[in-house]
C-alpha positions in Angstrom: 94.5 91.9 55.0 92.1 94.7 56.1 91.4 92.9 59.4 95.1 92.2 59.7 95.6 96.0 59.9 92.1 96.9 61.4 93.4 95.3 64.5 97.2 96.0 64.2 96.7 100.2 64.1 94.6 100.4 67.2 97.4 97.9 68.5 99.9 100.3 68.4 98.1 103.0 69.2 97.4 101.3 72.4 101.1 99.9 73.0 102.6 103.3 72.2 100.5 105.2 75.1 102.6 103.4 77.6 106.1 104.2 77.3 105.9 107.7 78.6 105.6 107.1 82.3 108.4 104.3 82.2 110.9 104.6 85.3 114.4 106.0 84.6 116.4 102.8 85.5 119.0 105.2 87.6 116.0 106.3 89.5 115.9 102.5 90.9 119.4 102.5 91.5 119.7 106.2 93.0 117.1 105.5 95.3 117.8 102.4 97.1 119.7 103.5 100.3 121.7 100.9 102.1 122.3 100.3 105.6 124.1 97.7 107.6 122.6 94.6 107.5 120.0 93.1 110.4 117.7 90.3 110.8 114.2 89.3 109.0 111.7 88.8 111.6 110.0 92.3 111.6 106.7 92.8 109.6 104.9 96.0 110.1 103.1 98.8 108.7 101.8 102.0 109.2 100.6 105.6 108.0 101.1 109.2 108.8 98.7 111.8 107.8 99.3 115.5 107.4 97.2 118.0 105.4 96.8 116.4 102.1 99.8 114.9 102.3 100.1 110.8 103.4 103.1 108.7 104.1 103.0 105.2 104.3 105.6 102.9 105.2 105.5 99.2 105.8 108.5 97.0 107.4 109.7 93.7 105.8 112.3 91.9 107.1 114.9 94.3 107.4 113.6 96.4 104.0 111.5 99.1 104.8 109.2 100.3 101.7 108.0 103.6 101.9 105.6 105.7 100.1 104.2 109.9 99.8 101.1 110.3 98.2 101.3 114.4 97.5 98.4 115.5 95.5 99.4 119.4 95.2 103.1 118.1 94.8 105.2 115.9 92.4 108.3 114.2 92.7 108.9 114.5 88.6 110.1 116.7 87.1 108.2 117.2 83.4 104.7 117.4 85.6 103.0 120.9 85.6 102.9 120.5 89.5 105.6 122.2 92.2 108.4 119.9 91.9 109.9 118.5 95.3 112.2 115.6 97.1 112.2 113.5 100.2 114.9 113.8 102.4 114.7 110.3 104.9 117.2 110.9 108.2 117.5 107.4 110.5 118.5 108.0 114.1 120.2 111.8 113.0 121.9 110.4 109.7 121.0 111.1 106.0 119.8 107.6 104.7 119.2 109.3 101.0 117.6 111.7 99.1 114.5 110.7 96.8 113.3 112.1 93.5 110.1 109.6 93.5 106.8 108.9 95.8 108.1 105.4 97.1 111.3 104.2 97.5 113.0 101.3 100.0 115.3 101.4 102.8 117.4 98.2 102.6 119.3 96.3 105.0 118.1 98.6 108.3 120.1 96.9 111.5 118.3 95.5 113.8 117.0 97.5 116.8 114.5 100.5 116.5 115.0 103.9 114.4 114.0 107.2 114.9 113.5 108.0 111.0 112.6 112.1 110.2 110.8 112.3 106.8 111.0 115.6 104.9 109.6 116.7 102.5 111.3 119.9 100.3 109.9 121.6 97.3 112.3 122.8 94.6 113.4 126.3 96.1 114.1 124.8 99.3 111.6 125.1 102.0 110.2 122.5 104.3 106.6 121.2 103.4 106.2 118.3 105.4 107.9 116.8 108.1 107.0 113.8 110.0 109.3 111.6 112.7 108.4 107.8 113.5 109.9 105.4 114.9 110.9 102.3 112.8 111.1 98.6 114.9 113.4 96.0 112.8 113.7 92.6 115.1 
């Protein structure tokens, strides 16, 4: 019995660590932006560097996955950080606005993109901004 719970309590201990950084599930839905649907032939990837701030994005299909590594920002709001958001803009048009580091753009049409990243810290003003050109075939 006393191995039983010698092994159970640290169990639990260990279990219960993890459920404080699990995902909202509206934060999935929020931030999957749609546009029209295109083709699946395109695989790239590629990164952008500013200060400390990095932005990655790689192209799949017609998906394109994109992610901010920020060290002096966060994207959530109960971190002791300056709070911010992404702003993503595709050929002059708001695809969505982003409350978390990566996110996808689904269902890009086919062609290439002039996407405008931005980032915006919680009073407003511009941090980061960074164009590049996005190739779906």
């Amino acid at each position: 019995m006393k191995k039983i719970l010698m092994f159970c309590i640290p169990a639990l201990f260990l279990l219960n660590g993890c459920n404080n950084d699990v995902p909202d599930p509206q934060v999935k839905e929020e931030g999957q932006a749609a546009m029209n649907s295109g083709s699946e032939t395109a695989l790239a990837s590629a990164y952008v560097q500013s200060q400390d701030i990095t932005v990655h994005y790689l192209i799949k299909g017609n998906n394109v996955y994109i992610d901010c590594k920020a060290p002096s920002l966060s994207f959530r709001e109960d971190s002791g950080k300056e709070t911010g958001k992404i702003i993503l803009e595709m050929d002059g048009k708001t695809v969505g606005e982003y409350q978390s580091a990566a996110f996808v753009v689904r269902n890009v049409e086919s062609g290439q993109h002039q996407a405008l990243l931005k980032i915006i810290n919680n009073k407003g003003i511009n941090l980061f901004q960074k164009e590049f050109t996005v190739t779906i075939n």
